[in-house]
Structures are given as C-alpha cells and as structure tokens.
N, C-alpha and C positions, 0 to 999 in steps of 0.2 A: 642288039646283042641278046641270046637266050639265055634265061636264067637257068647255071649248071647246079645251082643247088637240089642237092637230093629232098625229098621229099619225108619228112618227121612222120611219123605214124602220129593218130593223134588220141592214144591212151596210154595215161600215166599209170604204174601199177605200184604197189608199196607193198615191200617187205614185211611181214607180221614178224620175223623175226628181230632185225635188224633197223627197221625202217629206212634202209636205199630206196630211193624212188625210182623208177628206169623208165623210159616211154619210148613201148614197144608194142606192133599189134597184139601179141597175146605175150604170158608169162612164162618165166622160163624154168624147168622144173628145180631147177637151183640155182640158188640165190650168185649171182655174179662175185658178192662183195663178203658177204658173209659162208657160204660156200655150201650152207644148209639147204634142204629140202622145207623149201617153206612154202605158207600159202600167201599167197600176194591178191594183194586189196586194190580194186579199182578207187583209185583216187584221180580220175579226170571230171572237171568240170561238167556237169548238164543243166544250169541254171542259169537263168540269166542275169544274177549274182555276178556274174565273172565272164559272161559273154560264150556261153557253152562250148569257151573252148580252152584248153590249155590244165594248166596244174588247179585241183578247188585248195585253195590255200588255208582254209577253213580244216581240211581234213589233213595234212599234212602232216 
C-alpha cells in the first residue's frame, strides 16, 4: 500500500510579530494568525542538537 501522505516542507518559520510558527517553504507576506505584515524568523533545526531536522525548540 502507498503512502498517500502529503509531503511537510521542511522549514519552520516564526512570526516576529505574534510568534505563530507555520512550516512552509517560504514565508508568507502576512502573518495567517495575526494578519500583520511581519518578518518571519527561520526557526528550523540545522544542528545536530535536534537531529537537523524539524522545529529548533531552543528557539521557539
């Protein structure tokens, strides 16, 4: 049986306004949740801390 699971992008990005985290290939010029024009912060994992992959929980 194929797995019909869609496929996650794999970068977290975070609100400077709000802090929503959303994890999408790039950011979106406004904020989903907050509904401002904010700049959004890469907060995905690159260390191996945390296995270079997924949310850095560190920065969250």
């Amino acid at each position: 049986m194929a797995d019909t699971k869609p496929l996650l992008p794999d970068t977290f990005w975070k609100c400077s306004n709000c802090g929503n985290t959303i994890q999408v290939d790039r950011p979106p010029q406004t904020c989903p949740v907050c509904g401002q024009q904010c700049q959004f912060i890469n907060v995905t994992c690159y260390t191996p801390d945390c296995g270079f992959t997924g949310l850095d929980q560190r920065l969250k």
